[in-house]
N, C-alpha and C positions, 0 to 999 in steps of 0.2 A: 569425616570420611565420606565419598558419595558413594550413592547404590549401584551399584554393578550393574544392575537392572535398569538402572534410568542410562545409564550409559550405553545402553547394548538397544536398547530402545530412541538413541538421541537422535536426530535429522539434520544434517547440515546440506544448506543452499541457498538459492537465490529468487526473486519474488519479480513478477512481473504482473502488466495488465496489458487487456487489449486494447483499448485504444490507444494507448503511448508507445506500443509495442510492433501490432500487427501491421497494419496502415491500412488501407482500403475503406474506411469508415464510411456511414452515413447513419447520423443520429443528432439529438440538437449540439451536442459539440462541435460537433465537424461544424454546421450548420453557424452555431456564432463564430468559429473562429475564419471563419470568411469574409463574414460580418464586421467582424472587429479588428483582424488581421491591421489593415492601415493606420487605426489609430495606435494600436500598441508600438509599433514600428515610429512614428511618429513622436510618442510620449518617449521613448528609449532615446530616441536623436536629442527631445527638449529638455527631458527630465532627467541625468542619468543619475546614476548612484551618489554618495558621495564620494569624490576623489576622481570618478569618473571609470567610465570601462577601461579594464585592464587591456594591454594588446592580447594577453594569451586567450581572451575570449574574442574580442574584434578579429584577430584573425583566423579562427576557426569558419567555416562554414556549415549550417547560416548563423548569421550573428544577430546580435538583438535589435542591428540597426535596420534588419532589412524584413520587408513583409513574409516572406516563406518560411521565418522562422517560427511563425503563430498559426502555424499551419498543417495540422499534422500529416496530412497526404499520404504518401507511402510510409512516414514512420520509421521505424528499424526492418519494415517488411517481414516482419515474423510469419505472417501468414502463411508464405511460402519459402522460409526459411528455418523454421522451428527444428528439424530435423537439426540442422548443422549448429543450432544453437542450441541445442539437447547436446549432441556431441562434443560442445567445448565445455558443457556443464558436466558433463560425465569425466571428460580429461581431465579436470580443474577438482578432481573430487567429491563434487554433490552426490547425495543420496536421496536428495527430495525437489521438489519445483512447486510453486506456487503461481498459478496463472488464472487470469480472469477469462469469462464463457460472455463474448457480447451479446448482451440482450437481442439488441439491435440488428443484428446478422441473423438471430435461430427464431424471431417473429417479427420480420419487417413489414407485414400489416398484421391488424389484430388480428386473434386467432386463427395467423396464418405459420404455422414453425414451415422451417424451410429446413428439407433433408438433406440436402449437402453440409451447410453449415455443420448442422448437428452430426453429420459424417466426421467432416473434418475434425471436431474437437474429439471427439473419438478418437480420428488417429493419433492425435497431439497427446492422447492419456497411455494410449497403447505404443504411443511412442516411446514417453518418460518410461513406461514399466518392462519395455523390451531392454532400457538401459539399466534398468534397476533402481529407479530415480521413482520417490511415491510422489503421487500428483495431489497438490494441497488443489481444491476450486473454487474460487471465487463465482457465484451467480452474479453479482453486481457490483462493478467499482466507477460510478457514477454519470457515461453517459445514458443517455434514454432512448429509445425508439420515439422517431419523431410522430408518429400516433395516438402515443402516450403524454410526449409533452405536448401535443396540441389541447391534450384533454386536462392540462393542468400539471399535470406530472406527480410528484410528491404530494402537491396540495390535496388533489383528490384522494379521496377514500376509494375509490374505484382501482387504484392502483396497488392498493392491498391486494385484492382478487386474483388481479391480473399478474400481479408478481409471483403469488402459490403456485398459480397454472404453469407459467412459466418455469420455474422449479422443478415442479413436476414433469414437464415433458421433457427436461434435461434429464433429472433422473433418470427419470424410466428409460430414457435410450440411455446412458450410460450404463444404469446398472448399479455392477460389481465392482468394476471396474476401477470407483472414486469409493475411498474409505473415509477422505477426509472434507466435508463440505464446510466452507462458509459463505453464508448468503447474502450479507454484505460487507461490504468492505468501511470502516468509518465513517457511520452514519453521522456524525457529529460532526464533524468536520466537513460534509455537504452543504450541511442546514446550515452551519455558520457562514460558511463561505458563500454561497448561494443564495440565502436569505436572509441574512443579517450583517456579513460585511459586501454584500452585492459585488463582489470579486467575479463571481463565475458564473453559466448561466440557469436562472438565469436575472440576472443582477437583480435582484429585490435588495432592498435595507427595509427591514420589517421584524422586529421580536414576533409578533405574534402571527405570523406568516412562517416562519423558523419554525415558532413549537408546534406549528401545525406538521410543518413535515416533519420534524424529528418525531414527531406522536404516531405517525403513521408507518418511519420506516422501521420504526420498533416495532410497529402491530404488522407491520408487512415480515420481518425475522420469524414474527411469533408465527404466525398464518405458514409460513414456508418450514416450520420444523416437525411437525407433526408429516407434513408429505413427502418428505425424505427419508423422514424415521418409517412412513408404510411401506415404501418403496424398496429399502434397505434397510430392514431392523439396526442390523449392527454397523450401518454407516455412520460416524460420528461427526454431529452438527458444533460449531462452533462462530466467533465471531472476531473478526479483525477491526479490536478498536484501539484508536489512537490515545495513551496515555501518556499523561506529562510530568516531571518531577518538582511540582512547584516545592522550593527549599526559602523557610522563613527565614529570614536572618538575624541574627543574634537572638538572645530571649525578648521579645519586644510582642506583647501581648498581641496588638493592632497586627505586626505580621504574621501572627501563628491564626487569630480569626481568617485574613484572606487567605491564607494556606488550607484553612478548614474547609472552607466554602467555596473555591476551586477547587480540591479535591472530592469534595460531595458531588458537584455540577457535573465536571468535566469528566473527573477520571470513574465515579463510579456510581451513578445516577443511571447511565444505560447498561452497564453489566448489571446494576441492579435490577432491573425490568428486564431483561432478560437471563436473569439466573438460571431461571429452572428450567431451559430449552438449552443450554450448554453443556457440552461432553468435555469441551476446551477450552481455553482464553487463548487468542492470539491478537499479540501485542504488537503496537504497531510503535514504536518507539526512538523519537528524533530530536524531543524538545525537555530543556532543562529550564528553569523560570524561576528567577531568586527574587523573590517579595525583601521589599527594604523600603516602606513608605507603602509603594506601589507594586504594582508587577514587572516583570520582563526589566532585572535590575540588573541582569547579568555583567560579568566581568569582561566577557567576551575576550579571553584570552588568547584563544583561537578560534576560526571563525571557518567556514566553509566557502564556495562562492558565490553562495547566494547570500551570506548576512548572516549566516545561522550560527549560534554559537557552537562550536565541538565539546561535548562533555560525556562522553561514551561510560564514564562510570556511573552516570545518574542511570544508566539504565538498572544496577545495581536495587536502587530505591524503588522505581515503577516497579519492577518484580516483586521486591517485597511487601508493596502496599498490595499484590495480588494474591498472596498467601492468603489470604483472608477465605477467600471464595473456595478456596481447598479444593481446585481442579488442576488438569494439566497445563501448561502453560509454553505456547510455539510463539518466539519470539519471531513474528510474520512478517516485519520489515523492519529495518531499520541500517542507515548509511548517510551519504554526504554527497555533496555537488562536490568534486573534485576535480575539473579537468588537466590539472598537468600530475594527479595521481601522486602528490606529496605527501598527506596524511592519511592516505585512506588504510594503510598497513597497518597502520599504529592505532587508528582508528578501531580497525577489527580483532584486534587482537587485544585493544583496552575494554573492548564491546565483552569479547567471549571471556577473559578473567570477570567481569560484572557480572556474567552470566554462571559462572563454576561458584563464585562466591554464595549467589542466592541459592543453587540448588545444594553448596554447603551449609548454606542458613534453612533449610527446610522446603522451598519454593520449587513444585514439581516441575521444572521447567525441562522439555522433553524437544526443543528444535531450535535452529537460529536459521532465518531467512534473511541474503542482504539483500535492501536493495541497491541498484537491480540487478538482472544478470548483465544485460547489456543499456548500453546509452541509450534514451527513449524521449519519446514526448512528454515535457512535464507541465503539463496541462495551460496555464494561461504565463506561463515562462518558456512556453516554447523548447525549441530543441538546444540553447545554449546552454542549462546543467546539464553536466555530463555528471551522472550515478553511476555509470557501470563497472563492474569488474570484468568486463568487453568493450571495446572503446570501438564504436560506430562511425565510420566515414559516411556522411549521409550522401557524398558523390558518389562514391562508386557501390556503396552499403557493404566492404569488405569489414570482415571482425578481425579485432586484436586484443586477444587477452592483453590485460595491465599487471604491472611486476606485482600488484596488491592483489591480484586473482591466484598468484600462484603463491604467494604468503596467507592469503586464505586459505590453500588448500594444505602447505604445509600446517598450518596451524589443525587442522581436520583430522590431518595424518596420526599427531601427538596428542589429540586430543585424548580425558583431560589433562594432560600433563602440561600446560601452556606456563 
């Protein structure tokens, strides 16, 4: 039977960030994918997928064959569209939004904040709550002020400092106003990306370059939760990390060790170091990973369109390996590339029965964010996955709710009754 209480308390919506989002950027993202633009476009023409691009992405505009799609530029133009994209989030039934505060925009020299910036996200907060929509915040979802990555970025220990500051003078201008902070967004998934599979920038392959930053963006959470907590006693500090469902297969000793020790690393190594600075856990949740020998042995029965396997009930298991920690638990993103919007229904609606089941199983799980609200920049893929349950013309930038936005919100309506 569930609690009345957790249900009267639940948050249904959708999760964005600024720089996939807003557009107008300048930070070292912007900055490499100008850089790199050519050759991605390039690697897409010589290398593609297996079986090759589909036409329903090649004819999309931009597609992966041409430079402006590694590009984020204008974006979804949230900046000066937030308004109308609050309004289809408010039509579509959300009660909450989860958006990132560009670093980059509110200190574009050190120790310089710039008051507009900090205006505007103001408005953006005082916008969700004029709609009745609670504004989750992101301080950091990973690009940098290019000030900062000149000085090293993550690698330095200076960027501790300067991340508190930062914090804090967000805070303090917001206030009251944000009840729900988290200060970064998957640190883990940075440092891998970034320093160890040199994917993103900016490209290192280095383990010990990695745990440097990941030792830092943890001490950077740590350093920013105590000035949050002065600033607003009862604003409630949490963290958006990416957990995965590595599932051993058969009884087979060998895969239940790498089951153990992926689950140590990955999923609960950094909630562990930052335990005691949590009010919340928000889960970030997209990958299932079946060990059979090896890892990543999946069935891939169905898959997304980027390669990804769909398995919406392991979120089911990530929740319940989070019971442990006995806090709240806001499931902070989780969705699919889907541009002709065939699975995404069935997707969310197999997502939120995973999610009734664990708060049936004990797991105080109190929000579901999809991502996204709308189609966005997806960092070094460019604008061809489309995530949204807003489908983005990026020619004319006109929105169109997806038939799955309005089956999300059905599903919202009857919530828990799914």
């Amino acid at each position: 039977m569930m609690n009345n209480n957790k249900v009267e308390k639940f948050y249904f919506g959708a999760s964005s960030s600024a720089h996939q989002a807003e557009g107008g950027q300048r930070n070292d993202w912007s900055e490499w994918e100008i850089r790199t633009a050519t050759g991605k476009a390039h690697n897409a023409r010589n290398r593609p997928p297996t079986g090759g691009w589909p036409a329903y992405i090649l004819e999309r505009h931009p597609n992966p064959l041409e430079e402006t799609n590694y590009v984020a530029g204008r974006a979804a133009d949230h900046w000066h569209r937030y308004e109308e994209d609050f309004d289809l989030a408010k039509e579509l039934g959300h009660t909450a939004h989860r958006f990132s505060i560009e670093w980059s925009r509110v200190e574009p020299e050190e120790g310089r904040f710039d008051e507009r910036a900090l205006a505007h996200y103001r408005d953006v907060v005082r916008a969700l709550r004029a709609r009745g929509m609670e504004p989750f915040v992101t301080l950091w979802h990973w690009p940098l002020p290019l000030w900062l990555a000149r000085k090293g970025g993550w690698e330095s220990s200076a960027a501790i400092g300067a991340f508190a500051k930062y914090a804090g003078r967000v805070a303090a201008y917001l206030k009251d106003d944000v009840k729900f902070w988290i200060p970064l967004n998957e640190p883990e998934i940075y440092a891998n990306m970034s320093y160890l599979n040199g994917t993103w920038p900016p490209q290192v392959k280095n383990p010990l370059r990695m745990l440097r930053v990941l030792s830092h963006l943890i001490r950077a959470h740590r350093a920013a939760h105590p000035v949050l907590k002065g600033i607003n006693p009862s604003c409630r500090v949490g963290i958006a990390k990416n957990n995965i469902h590595f599932e051993a297969a058969g009884r087979n000793q060998w895969n239940e060790l790498l089951k153990a020790v992926a689950d140590w690393w990955w999923n609960r190594l950094p909630l562990d170091l930052t335990n005691d600075t949590l009010d919340f856990i928000g889960l970030n949740f997209y990958f299932h990973n079946r060990i059979d020998g090896w890892f990543n042995r999946n069935r891939n029965e169905r898959i997304n369109d980027i390669g990804w396997e769909l398995a919406p009930e392991s979120l089911f298991h990530a929740l319940m390996d989070l019971k442990r920690y006995e806090k709240p638990v806001y499931v902070t993103e989780n969705g699919l590339a889907d541009a002709r919007d065939l699975h995404r229904a069935e997707y969310i609606h197999e997502a939120l029965r995973a999610v009734k089941r664990a708060v049936g199983n004990g797991v105080d799980v109190r929000g579901y964010f999809h991502w996204a609200l709308t189609d966005n920049f997806e960092w070094a893929d460019g604008f061809w996955p489309r995530f949204g349950l807003v489908e983005v013309d990026y020619q004319t930038l006109t929105r169109r709710p997806r038939a799955s936005a309005q089956a999300y919100k059905n599903l919202i309506e009857r919530w828990p009754n799914i």
